[in-house]
C-alpha positions as a printed NumPy array, in Angstrom:
array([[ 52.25 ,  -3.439, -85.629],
       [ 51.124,  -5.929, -82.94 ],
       [ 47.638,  -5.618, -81.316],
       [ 46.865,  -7.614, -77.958],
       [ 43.886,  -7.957, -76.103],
       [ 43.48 ,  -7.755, -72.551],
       [ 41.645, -10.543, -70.698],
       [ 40.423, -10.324, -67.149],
       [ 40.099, -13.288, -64.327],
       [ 38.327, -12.78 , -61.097],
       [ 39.242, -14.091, -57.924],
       [ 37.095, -16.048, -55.487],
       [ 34.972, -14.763, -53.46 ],
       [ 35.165, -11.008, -55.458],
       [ 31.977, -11.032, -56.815],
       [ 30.836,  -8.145, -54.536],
       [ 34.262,  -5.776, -54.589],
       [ 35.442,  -4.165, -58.095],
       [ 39.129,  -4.603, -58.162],
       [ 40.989,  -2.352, -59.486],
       [ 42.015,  -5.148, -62.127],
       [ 38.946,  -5.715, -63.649],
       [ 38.097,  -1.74 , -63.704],
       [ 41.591,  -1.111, -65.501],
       [ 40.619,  -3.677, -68.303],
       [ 37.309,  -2.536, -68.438],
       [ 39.089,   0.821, -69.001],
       [ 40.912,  -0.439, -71.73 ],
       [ 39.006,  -2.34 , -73.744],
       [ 37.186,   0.655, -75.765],
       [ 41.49 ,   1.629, -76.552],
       [ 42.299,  -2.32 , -77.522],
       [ 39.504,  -2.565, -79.872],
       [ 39.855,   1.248, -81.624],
       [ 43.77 ,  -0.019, -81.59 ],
       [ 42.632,  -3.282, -83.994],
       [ 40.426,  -1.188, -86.025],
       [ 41.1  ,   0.334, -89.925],
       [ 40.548,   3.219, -88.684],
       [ 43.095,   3.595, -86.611],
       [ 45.833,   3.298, -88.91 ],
       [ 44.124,   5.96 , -90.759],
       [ 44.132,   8.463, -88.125],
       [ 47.765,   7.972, -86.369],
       [ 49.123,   9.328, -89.628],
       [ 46.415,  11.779, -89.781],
       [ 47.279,  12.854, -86.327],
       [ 50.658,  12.973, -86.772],
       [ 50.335,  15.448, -89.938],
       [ 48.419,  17.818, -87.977],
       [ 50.668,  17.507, -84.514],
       [ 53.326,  18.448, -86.589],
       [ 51.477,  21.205, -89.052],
       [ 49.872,  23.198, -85.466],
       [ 53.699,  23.065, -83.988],
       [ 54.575,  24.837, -87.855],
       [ 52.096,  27.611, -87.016],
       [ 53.424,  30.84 , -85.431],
       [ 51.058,  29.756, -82.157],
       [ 52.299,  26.207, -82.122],
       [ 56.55 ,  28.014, -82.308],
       [ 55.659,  29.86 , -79.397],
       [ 54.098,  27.271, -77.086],
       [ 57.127,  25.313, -77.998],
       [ 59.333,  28.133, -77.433],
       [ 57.308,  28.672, -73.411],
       [ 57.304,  24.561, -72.939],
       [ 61.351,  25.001, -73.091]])
């Protein structure tokens, strides 16, 4: 699994106007570093095990069965 970390430059003459750049990789930033974190490959099997065990419930077959 590759991880990659956003980096951010500014234009001159910005310093006073967010771009939408810099607010999208500010945005990111707290998902980049979870992403490169043990943790995270704990909990995307985790959350795959229960995705899949609430869609094996009776309440999970029938919001499949509506979504169709």
């Amino acid at each position: 699994m590759e991880t990659t970390m956003t980096t951010t430059t500014f234009q001159p003459g910005t310093e006073h106007h967010a771009s939408t750049d810099a607010l999208h990789a500010v945005a990111e930033f707290p998902v980049a570093w979870f992403e490169a974190t043990p943790a995270f490959l704990v909990l995307r099997p985790v959350g795959a095990f229960l995705r899949e065990w609430a869609a094996a419930t009776p309440a999970g077959y029938l919001l499949g069965l509506l979504k169709r």
